[in-house]
C-alpha positions as CSV (number, residue, x, y, z in Angstrom):
1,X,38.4,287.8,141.5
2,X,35.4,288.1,138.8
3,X,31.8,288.1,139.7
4,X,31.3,284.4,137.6
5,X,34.1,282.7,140.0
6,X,32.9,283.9,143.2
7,X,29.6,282.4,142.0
8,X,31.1,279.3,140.8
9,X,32.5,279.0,144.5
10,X,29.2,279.1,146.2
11,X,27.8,276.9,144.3
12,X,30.8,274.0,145.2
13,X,30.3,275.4,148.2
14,X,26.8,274.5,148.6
15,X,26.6,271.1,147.2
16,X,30.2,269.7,148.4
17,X,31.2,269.0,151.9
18,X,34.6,268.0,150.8
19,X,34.4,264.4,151.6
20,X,34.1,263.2,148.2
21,X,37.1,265.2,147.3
22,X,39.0,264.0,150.2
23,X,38.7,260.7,149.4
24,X,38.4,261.0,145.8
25,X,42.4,262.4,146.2
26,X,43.2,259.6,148.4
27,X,42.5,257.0,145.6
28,X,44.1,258.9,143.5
29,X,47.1,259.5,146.0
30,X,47.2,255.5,146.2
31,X,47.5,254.5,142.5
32,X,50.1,256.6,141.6
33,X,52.2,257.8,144.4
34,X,51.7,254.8,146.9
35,X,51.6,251.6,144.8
36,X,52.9,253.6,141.6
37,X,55.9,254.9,142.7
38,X,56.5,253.3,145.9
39,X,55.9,249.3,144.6
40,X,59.5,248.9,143.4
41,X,61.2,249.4,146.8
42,X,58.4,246.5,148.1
43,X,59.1,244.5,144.4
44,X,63.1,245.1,144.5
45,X,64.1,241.9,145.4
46,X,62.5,239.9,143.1
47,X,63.1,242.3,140.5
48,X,66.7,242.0,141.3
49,X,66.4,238.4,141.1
50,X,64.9,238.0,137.8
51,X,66.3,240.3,135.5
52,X,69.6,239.8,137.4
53,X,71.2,243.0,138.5
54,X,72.7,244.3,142.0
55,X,72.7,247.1,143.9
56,X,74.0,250.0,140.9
57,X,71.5,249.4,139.0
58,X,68.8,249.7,141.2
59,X,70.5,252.8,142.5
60,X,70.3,254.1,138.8
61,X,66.7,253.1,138.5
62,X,65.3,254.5,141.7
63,X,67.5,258.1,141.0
64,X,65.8,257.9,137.3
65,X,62.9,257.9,138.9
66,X,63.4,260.9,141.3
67,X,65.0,262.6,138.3
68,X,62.0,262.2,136.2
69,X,59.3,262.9,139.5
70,X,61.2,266.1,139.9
71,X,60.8,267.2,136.1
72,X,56.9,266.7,136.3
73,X,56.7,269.1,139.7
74,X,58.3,271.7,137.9
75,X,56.3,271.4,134.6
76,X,53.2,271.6,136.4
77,X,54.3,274.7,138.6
78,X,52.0,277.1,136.4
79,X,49.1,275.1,135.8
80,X,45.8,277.3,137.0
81,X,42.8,276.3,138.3
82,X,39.9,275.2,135.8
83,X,39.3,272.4,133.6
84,X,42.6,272.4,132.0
85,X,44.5,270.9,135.3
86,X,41.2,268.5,135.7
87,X,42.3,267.2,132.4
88,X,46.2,267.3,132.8
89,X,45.3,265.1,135.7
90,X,43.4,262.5,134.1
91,X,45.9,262.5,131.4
92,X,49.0,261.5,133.6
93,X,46.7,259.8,135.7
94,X,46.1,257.3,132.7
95,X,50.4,257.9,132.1
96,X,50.7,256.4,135.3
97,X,48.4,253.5,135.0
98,X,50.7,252.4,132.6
99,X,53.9,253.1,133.3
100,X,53.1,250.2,136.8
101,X,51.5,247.6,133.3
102,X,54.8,248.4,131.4
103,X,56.9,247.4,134.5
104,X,55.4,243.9,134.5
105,X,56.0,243.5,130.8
106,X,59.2,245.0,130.6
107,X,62.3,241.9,129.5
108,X,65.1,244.3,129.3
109,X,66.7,246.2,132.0
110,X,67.4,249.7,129.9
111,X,63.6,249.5,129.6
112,X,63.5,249.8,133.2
113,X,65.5,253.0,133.2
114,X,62.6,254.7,130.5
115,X,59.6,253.3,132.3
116,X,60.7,254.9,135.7
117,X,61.7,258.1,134.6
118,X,58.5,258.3,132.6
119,X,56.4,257.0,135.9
120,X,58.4,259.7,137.9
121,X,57.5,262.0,135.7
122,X,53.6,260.7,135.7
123,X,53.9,261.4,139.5
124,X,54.9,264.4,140.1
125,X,53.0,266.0,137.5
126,X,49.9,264.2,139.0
127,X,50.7,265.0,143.1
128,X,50.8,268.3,141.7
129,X,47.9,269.0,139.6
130,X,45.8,266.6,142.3
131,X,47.2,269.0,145.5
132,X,45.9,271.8,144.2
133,X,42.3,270.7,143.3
134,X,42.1,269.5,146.5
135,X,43.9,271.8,148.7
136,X,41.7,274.6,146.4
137,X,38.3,273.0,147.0
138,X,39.3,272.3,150.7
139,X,40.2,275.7,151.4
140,X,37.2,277.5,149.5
141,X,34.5,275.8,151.3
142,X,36.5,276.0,154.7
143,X,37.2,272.1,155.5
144,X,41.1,272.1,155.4
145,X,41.5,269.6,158.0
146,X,40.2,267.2,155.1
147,X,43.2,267.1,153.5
148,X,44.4,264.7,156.4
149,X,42.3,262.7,154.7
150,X,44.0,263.2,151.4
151,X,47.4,262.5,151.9
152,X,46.7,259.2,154.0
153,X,46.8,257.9,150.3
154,X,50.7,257.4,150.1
155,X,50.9,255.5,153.6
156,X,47.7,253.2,152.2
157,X,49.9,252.8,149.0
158,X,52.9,251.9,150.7
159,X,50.7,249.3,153.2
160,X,49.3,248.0,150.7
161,X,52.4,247.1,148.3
162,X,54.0,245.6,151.2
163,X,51.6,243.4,152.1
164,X,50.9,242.2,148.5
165,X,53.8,241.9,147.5
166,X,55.1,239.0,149.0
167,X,51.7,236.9,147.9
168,X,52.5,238.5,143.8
169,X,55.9,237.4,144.2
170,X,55.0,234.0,145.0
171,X,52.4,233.5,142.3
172,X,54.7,234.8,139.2
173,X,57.9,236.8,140.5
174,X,57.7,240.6,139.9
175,X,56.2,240.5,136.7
176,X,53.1,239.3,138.5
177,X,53.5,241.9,141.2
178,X,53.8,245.1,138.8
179,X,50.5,243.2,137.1
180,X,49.0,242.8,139.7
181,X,49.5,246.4,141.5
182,X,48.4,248.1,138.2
183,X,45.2,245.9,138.2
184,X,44.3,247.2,142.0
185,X,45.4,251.1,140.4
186,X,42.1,251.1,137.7
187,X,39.4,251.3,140.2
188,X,41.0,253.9,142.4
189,X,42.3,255.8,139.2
190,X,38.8,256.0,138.4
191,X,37.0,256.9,141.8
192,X,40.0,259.7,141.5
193,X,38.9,261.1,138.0
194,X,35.5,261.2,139.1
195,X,35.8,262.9,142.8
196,X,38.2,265.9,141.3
197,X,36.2,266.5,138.1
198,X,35.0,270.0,137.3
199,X,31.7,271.6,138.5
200,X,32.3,270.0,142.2
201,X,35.7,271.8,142.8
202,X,37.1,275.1,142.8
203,X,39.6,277.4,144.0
204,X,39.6,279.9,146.6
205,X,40.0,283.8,146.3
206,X,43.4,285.1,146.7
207,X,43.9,287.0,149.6
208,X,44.7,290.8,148.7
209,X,47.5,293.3,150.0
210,X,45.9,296.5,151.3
211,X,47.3,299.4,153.9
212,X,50.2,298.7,156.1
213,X,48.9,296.1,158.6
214,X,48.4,293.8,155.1
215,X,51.9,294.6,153.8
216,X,53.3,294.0,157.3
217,X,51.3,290.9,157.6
218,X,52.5,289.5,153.8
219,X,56.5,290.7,154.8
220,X,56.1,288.5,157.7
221,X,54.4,285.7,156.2
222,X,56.9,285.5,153.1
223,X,59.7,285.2,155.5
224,X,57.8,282.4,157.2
225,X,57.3,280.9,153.8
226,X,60.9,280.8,153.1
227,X,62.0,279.0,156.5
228,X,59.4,276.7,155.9
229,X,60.9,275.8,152.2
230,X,64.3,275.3,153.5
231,X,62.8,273.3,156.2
232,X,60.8,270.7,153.5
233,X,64.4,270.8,152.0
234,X,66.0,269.3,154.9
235,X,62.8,266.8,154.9
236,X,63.4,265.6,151.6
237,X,66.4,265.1,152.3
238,X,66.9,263.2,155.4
239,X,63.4,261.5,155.3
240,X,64.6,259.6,152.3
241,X,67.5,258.1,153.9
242,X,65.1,256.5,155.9
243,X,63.0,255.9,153.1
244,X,66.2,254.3,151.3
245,X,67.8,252.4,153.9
246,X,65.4,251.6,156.7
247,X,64.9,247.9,155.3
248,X,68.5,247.4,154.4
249,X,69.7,248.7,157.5
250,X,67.0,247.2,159.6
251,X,67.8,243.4,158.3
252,X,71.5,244.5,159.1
253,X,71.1,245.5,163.1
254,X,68.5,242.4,163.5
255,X,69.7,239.7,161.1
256,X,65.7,239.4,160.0
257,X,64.4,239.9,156.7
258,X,60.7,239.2,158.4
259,X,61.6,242.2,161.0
260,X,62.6,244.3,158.1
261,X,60.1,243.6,155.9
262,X,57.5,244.3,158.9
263,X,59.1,247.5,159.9
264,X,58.2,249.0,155.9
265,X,54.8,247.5,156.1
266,X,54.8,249.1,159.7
267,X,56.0,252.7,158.2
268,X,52.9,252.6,155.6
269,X,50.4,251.8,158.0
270,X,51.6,254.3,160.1
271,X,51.5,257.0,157.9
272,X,48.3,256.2,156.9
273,X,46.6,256.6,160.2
274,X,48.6,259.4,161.0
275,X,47.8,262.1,158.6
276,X,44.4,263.1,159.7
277,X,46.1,263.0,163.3
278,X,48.4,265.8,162.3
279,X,46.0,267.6,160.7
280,X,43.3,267.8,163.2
281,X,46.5,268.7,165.7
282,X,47.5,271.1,163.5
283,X,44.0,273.2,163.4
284,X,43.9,273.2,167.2
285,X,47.2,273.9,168.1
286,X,48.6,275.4,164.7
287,X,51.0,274.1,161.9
288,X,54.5,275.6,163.2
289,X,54.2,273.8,166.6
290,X,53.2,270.3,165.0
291,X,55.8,270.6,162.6
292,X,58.9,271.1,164.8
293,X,57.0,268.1,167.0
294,X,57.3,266.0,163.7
295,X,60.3,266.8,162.8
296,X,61.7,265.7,166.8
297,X,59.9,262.6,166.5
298,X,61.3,262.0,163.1
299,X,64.8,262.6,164.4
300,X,64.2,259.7,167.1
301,X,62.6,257.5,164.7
302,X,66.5,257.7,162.7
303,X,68.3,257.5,165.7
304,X,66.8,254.4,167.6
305,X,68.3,251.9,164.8
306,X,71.1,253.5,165.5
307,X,71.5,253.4,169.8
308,X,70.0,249.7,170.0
309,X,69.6,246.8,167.3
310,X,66.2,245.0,169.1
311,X,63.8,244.4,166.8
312,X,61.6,246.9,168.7
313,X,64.1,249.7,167.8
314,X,63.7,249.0,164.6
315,X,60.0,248.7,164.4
316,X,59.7,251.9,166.2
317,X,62.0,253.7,163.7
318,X,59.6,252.6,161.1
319,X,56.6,253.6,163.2
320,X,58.2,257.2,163.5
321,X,59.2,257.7,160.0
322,X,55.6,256.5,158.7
323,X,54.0,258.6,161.3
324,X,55.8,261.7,160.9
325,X,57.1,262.1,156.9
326,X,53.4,262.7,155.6
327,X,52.2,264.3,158.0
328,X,55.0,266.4,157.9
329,X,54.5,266.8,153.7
330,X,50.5,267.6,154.8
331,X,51.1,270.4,157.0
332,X,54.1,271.7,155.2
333,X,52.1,272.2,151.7
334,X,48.9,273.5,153.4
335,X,50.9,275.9,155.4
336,X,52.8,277.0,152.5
337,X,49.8,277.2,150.1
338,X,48.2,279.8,153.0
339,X,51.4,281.5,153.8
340,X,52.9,282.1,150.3
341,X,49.5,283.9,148.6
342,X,50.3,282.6,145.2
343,X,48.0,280.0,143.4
344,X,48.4,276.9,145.0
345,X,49.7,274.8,142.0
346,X,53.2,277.0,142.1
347,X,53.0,277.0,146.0
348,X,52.9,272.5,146.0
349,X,55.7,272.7,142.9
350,X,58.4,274.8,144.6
351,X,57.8,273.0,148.0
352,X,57.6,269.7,146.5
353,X,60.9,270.5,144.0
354,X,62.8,271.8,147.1
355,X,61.9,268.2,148.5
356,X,62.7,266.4,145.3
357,X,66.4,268.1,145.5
358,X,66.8,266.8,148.8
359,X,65.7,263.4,148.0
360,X,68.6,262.8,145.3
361,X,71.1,264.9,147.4
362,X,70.5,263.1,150.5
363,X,71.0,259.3,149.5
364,X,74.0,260.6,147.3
365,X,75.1,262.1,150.2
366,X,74.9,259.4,152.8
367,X,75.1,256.2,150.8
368,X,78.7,256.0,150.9
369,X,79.1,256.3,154.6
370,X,77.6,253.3,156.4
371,X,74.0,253.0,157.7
372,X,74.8,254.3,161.3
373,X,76.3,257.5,159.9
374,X,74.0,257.9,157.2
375,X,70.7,257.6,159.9
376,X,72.8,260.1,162.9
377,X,72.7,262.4,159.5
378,X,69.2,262.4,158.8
379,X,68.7,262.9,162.6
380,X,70.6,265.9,162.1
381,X,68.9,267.3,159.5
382,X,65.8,266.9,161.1
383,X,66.5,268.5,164.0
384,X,68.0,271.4,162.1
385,X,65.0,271.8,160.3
386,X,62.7,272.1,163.9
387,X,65.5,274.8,164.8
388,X,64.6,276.8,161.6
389,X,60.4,276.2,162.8
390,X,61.2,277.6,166.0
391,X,62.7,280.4,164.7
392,X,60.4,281.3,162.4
393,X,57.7,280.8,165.2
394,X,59.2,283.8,166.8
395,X,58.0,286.2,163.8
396,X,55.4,288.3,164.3
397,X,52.8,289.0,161.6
């Protein structure tokens, strides 16, 4: 670590308390993760019913979409800290912006198909570069328990696309809904692009290997680091079942598209107000214990659909899924980022390409099966995923 970025670190450190970044991310984290790529589940159905196609082709869409998400995460893998990843940022940032216009101008479906690859692909590259100046800057002045703040963006996102949608649907189908979403994106693009810009953020030292007790230490924590990964794996892949089916399966068990509809609305809310929990939890009592917690109540949430069809079984499925998968993503990258000891932007892409795997494995995988058995097998992978936690919580370093 040179002389000029140790000073560049105090200085951040003296004139930013983190909040700005915090929230600066969170805007960020609404436009183009929880409206940008989360709008079309809330938007399907009128989607559906104007350009006229069923079920395949949504499928096809919404894996285009992971396809493309997944190609940005691993494209941004090696991106460093300093102005470069600023300006990736704002680049995709702006990509993103209007990928959500194009879907609300869009006539043909095979337009569809380009648009959400290309907003996928606007996504991941953004969650990445926008992690790492704010898990760096959060970590070098010593306020981690910020980034609770961060990631609350997706569950606002998801909130807020739910509630809006209905009202955009009814004033000019889903043309006026993608419209309309991309109009409420500008502002917090911009807040974004202004909170993570050089000169306020930085990146931490990187902690250096010396004498045994060190090497002992890193063995232990790259062991950890790997358990953890497979455990994000399991996530991705039996949160998005959830994610996938919830609504679906909810209006089956119930016979209530209001009930279902509330129960995604619920899951966005939920995580929203959630992720600082976690966070503050996790710096009192540490990340491995509120992780395997998570993942338990996670398991729940996908089982009570399952064991009763009342609509409050179904609305506290939703609660548990929205108030355990981002929390879960919060305290998995910010452990990983600490526990790995490579720059953070790598540390977010491999965790968050593990995850991206298990999102197009697990619908895939499940789809075919029937709701009941596709929800007992994200229960299942949940719990196995706690199992690995508590393993790994028997390590010493």
């Amino acid at each position: 670590m040179g002389v000029a970025t140790i000073s560049s670190n105090l200085t951040v450190t003296q004139k930013n308390n983190g909040v700005l970044t915090a929230l600066g991310g969170c805007c960020g984290l609404i436009a183009f993760m929880g409206i940008g790529r989360f709008t079309f589940t809330a938007l399907l159905p009128g989607m559906m019913d104007y350009y006229g196609f069923g079920g395949a082709v949504a499928g096809t869409i919404g894996s285009l979409n992971f396809a493309g998400y997944l190609t940005g995460v691993l494209l941004a893998r090696k991106e460093k800290p300093g102005p470069r990843r600023y300006y990736l940022f704002v680049v995709f940032m702006c990509c993103s912006l209007l990928a959500t216009t194009s879907m609300g101008l869009a006539r043909e479906v095979f337009m569809l198909y380009i648009i959400r690859f290309f907003a996928g692909f606007s996504t991941g590259m953004c969650f990445v570069l926008a992690s790492s100046i704010v898990l760096d800057t959060l970590n070098a002045i010593k306020r981690p328990v910020l980034s609770g703040v961060f990631y609350s963006g997706t569950g606002i996102g998801i909130a807020a696309s739910g509630l809006a949608a209905g009202p955009l649907l009814a004033i000019g189908g889903s043309s006026a809904g993608w419209l309309g979403m991309a109009a409420i994106c500008v502002p917090l693009a911009a807040g974004a692009m202004f909170a993570l810009r050089p000169g306020r953020n930085c990146a931490p030292p990187l902690p250096v290997a010396s004498g045994a007790a060190n090497a002992a230490q890193n063995k232990a924590g790259t062991k950890k680091y790997k358990m953890l990964a497979v455990s994000y794996f399991l996530e991705g892949f039996g949160y998005i079942i959830g994610a996938t089916f919830i609504v679906a399966f909810v209006q089956e068990v119930t016979n209530s598209p209001e009930i279902a509809r509330a129960s995604w609305i619920m899951t966005g809310i939920a995580a929203a107000i959630s992720v600082p929990i976690w966070k503050i939890l996790s710096e009192r009592k540490g990340y491995l214990p509120m992780l395997i917690l998570a993942f338990i109540l996670q398991a729940t949430g996908a089982l009570l659909p399952v064991l009763s069809n009342t609509a409050i079984a179904a609305l506290g499925g939703g609660l548990l899924l929205g108030g355990t998968f981002m929390g879960i993503t919060t305290l998995s990258l910010q452990y990983g980022v600490l526990l790995s000891g490579k720059p953070s932007a790598n540390t977010v892409a491999v965790l968050t390409a593990l995850f991206g795997v298990g999102q197009i494995i697990g619908p895939m995988a499940a789809g075919g099966m029937g709701f009941y058995i596709a929800f007992v097998i994200s229960a299942v992978s949940m719990l196995a995923a706690a199992g690995i936690l508590v393993a790994a919580s028997f390590i010493k370093e």
